[in-house]
N, C-alpha and C positions, 0 to 999 in steps of 0.2 A: 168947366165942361165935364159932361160924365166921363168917367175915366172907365173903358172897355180895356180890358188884356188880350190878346187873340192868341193862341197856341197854333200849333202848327208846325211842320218842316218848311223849308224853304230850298230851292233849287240851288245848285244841281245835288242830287241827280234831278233832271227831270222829269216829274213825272204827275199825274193828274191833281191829287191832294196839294203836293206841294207849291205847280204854278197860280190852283186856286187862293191858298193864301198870300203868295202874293198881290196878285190882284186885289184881293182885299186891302189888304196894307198899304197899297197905290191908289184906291178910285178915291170917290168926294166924301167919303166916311171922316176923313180925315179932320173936314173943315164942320162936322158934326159934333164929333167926337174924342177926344184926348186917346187915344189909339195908342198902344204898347202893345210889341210883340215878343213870345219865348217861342225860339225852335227846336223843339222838342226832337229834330231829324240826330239819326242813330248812324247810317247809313249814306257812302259817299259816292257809291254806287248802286244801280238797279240789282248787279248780283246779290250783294250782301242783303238786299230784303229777303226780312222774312225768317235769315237766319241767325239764329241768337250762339254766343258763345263769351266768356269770362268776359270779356274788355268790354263786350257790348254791355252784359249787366253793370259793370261798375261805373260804367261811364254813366249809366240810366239812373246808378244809386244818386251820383253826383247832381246830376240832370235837378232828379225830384231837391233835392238840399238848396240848389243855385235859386230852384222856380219859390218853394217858399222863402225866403231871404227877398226875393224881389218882390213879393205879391203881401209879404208884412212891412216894406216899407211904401211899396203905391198904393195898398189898399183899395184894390179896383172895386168899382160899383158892380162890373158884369163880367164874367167869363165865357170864352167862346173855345169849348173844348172839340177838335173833332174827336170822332171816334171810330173805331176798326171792329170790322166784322168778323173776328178770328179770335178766340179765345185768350193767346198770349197777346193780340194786338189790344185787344176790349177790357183786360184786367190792368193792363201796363199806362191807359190813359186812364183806367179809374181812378188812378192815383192822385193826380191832378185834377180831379172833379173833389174827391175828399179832403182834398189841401185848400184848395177853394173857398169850399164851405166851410171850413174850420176858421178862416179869417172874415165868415161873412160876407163873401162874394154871391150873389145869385149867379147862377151855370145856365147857361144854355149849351146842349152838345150839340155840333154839327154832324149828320152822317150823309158823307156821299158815296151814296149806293142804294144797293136796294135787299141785299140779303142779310141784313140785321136780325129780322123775327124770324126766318129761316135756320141760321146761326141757334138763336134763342131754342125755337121752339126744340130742336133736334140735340139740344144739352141735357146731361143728367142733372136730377132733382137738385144737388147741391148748388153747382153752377148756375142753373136757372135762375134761382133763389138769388144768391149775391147781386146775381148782375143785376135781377131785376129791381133790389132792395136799392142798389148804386143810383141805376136809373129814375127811379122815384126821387130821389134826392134833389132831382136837377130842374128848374124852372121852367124848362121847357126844351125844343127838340125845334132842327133844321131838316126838314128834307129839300131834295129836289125836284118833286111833284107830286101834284094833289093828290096823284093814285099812289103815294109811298106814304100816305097819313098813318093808313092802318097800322104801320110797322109798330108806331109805339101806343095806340089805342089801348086802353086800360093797363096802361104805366103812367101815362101822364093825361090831363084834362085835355079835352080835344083844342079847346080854347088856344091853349100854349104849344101848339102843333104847329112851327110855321111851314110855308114853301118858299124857295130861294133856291130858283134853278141857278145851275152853274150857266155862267156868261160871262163874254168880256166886251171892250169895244174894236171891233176889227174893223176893216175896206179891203173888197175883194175886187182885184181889177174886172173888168169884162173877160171873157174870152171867149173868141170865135170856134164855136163847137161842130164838132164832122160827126154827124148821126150814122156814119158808117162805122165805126168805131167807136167801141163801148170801153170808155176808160173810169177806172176805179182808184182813188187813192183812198190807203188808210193812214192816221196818222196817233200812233200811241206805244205802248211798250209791249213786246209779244209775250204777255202771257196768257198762260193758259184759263184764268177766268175772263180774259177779254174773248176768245173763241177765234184766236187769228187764222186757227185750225180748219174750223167750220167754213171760212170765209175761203179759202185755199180751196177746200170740196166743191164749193159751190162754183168756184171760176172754174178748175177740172171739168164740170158738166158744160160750163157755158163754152167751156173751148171744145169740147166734142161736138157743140151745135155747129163750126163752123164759122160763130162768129168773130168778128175779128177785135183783138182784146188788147186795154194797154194798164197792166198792173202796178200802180207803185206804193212801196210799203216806209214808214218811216219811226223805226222805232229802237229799241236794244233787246236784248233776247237778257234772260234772268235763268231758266234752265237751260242744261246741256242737251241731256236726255228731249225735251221738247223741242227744242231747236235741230236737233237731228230728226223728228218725227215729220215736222213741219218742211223743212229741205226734202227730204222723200214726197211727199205730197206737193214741193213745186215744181219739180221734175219731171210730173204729169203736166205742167201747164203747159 
């Protein structure tokens, strides 16, 4: 069978990236595919994203040493790297894009999101350059929709641009709904580029309409400072 490698974290912590890979590593790929995975997860909490310190690089040095060691003796056909829209997060999987290639793997990166070329465009000349030198390297690219093609549009052939929206297989019961009451759940981790903040404004307006509101939120807070911001703003609700 072709032998794919899939990178990736793996839960906990939970959180979007990481419950996608597993799903991956559970559906019918499996009965396609000769399927190995490395978790490249740094982090055992939502707090600790994001912030790097001594133990976290060494442990990363170890990480890259473990994943070659395993990828020269499978010798995978494909790699499925995802990749991070943040500077330390996008040079820190390059690594494993060039480890990759150096044994002859074709790469494909995964990115779920949408501010990649944003990320890109808004870097100085040097960074630009690498990354974009990195990206060329790689067979092809994942987004999650057609309108996210452009991101990698004259890095890679349109051709090798795939789509693969995030999905899984759920069943949602019925439930009897009371059009008197406007209930909203959100369900993810509060941070600040998810906009949990914006979302809180908006319910403040709808509850000055008089309408009658049922909020529930289901997530972990990763800043202090934003979590104190966000509690101020539910306090209007």
């Amino acid at each position: 069978m072709y032998k794919v490698i899939i990178l990736g974290k793996l839960p906990p912590p939970y959180f979007g990236p990481a419950v996608a890979t597993k799903i991956i590593l559970e559906s019918d790929l499996r009965n396609y595919f000769d399927l190995e995975h490395f978790n490249t997860a740094l982090n055992d909490t939502i707090e600790k994203l994001g912030k790097i310190n001594f133990s976290k690089l060494f442990y990363m040095i170890i990480q890259y040493y473990n994943y070659l060691k395993k990828i020269i003796i499978l010798k995978p056909e494909l790699t499925l790297v995802p990749i991070s829209q943040t500077t330390i997060g996008f040079f820190k999987d390059s690594v494993y894009i060039i480890l990759s290639k150096v044994v002859h793997s074709k790469v494909i990166i995964h990115l779920r999101g949408s501010n990649f070329r944003r990320w890109l465009d808004n870097k100085n000349i040097l960074v630009r350059a690498l990354a974009i030198f990195i990206v060329k390297q790689c067979d092809g690219a994942i987004v999650l929709g057609e309108n996210l093609k452009y991101i990698f549009y004259g890095l890679l052939p349109e051709e090798n641009i795939y789509v693969v929206p995030n999905g899984a297989d759920y069943s949602f019961p019925e439930v009897q709904k009371e059009n008197t009451i406007l209930k909203i759940t959100y369900i993810g981790n509060f941070l600040e580029s998810k906009g949990i903040d914006s979302i809180l404004k908006s319910l403040i307006k709808i509850k000055q309409s008089d309408k009658k509101l049922i909020f529930n939120a289901y997530g972990k807070w990763a800043d202090k400072e934003y979590k104190s911001y966000c509690k101020a703003l539910m306090e209007q609700i």
